[in-house]
C-alpha positions in Angstrom: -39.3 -46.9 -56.9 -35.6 -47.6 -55.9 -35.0 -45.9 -52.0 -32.2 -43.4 -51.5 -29.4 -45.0 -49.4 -27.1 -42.9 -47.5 -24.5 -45.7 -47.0 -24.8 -47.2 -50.8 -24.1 -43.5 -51.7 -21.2 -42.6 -49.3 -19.4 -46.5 -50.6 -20.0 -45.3 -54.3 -18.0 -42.2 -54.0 -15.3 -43.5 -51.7 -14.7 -46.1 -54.2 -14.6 -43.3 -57.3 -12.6 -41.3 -55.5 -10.7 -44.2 -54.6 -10.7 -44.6 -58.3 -9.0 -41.2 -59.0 -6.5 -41.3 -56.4 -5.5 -44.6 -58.0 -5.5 -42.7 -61.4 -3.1 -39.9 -60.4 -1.0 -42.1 -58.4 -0.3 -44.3 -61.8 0.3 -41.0 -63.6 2.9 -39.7 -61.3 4.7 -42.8 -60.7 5.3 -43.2 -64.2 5.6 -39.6 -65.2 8.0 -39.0 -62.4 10.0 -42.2 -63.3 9.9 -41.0 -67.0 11.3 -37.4 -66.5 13.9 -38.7 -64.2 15.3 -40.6 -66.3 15.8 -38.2 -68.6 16.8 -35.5 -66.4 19.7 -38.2 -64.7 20.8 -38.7 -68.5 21.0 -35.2 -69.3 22.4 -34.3 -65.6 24.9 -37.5 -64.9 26.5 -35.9 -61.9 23.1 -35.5 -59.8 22.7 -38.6 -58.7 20.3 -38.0 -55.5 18.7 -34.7 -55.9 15.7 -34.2 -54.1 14.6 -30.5 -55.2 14.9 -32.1 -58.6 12.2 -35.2 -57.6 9.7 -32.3 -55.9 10.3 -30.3 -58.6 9.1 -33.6 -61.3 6.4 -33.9 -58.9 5.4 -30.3 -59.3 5.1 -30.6 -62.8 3.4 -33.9 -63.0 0.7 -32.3 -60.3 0.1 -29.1 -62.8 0.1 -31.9 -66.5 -2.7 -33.5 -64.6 -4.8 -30.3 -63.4 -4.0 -28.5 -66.5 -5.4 -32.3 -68.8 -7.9 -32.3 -66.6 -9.3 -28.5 -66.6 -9.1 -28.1 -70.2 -11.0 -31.3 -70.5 -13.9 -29.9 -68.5 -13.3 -26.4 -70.6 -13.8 -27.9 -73.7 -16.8 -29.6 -72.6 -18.7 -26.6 -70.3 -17.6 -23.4 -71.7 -18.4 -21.6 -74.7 -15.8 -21.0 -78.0 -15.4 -17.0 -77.1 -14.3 -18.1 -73.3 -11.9 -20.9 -74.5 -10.6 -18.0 -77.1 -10.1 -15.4 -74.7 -8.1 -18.0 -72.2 -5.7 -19.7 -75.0 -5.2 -15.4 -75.9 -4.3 -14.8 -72.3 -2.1 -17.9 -72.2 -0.3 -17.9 -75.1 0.9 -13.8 -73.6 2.0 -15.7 -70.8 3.5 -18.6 -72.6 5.5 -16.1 -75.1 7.5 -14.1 -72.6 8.2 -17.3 -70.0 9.6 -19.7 -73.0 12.6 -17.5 -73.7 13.7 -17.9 -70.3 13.6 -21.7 -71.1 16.0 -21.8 -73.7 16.8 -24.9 -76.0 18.5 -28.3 -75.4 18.1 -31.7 -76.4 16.9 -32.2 -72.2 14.0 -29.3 -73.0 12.8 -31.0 -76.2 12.6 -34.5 -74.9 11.2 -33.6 -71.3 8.3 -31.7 -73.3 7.6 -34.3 -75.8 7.3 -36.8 -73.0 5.2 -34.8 -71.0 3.0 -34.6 -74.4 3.3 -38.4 -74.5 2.0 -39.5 -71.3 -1.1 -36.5 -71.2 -2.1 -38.6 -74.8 -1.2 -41.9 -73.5 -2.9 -41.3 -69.6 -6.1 -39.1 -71.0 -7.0 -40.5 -74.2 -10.0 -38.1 -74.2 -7.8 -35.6 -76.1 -8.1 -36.2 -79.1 -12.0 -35.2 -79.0 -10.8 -31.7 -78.1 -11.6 -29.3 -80.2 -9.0 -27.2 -81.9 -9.2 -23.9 -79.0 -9.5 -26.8 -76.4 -5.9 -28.5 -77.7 -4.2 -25.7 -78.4 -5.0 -24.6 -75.0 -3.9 -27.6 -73.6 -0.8 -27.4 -75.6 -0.1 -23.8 -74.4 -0.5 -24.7 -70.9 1.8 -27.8 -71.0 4.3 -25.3 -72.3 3.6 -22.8 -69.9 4.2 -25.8 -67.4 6.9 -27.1 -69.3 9.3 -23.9 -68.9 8.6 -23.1 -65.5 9.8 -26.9 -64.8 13.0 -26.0 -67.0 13.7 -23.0 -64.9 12.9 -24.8 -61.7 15.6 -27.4 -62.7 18.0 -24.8 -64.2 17.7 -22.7 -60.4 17.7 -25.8 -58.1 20.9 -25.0 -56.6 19.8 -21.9 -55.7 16.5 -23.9 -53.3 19.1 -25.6 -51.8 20.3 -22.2 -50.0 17.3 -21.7 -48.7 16.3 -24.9 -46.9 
């Protein structure tokens, strides 16, 4: 029978969560270079704009809770739950999007957000259909606040 060791235990977490801040850091870096890019070609006369980086950052924080919650969702909660959420969310989603608006910038930014959730959390595609459309209402949800954050960023400036 194999002892209990506090130290073996503490070193295997550290190194997962070393694991996982490894993880997220890849994701932002490569998200946030991503949407900048995008964002600078859409927006040539903001060359340095800091609200917009935190504002990236932001939305790469919420693509990664939001992959990851409706991972664990899928997995732990029951169809009626998953239902009554993606009801809730799509509400939510519906009234936000129209202050969003359209634009080859809002098209691309969204699709690329949708492209690095697939390419980062392969996992996806074993969602079930609540548990992907729920995903793909909260990346939208997500997606249009980051639209009107980038739309309003002027108006942050005012109040730093």
């Amino acid at each position: 029978m194999k002892q209990f060791n506090k130290e073996d235990k503490i070193r295997e977490l550290l190194k997962a969560f070393e694991a996982t801040d490894e993880f997220y850091a890849k994701f932002r870096t490569k998200f946030k270079l991503e949407m900048l890019m995008l964002f600078h070609k859409y927006h040539p006369n903001s060359k340095e704009d800091d609200i917009a980086e935190e504002i990236i950052e932001t939305f790469a924080n919420q693509i990664i809770s939001t992959s990851e919650s409706v991972l664990d969702k899928d997995n732990n909660y029951p169809d009626y739950r998953k239902k009554e959420e993606l009801i809730g969310v799509e509400r939510v989603v519906k009234k936000i999007k129209a202050l969003e608006g359209v634009s080859e910038f809002i098209e691309l930014s969204h699709a690329k957000a949708k492209e690095l959730i697939v390419e980062f959390y392969p996992s996806i595609i074993n969602l079930s259909g609540d548990g992907f459309r729920l995903l793909d209402q909260y990346v939208k949800m997500h997606h249009a606040s980051f639209v009107v954050n980038i739309k309003n960023r002027d108006n942050y400036r005012d109040e730093e």
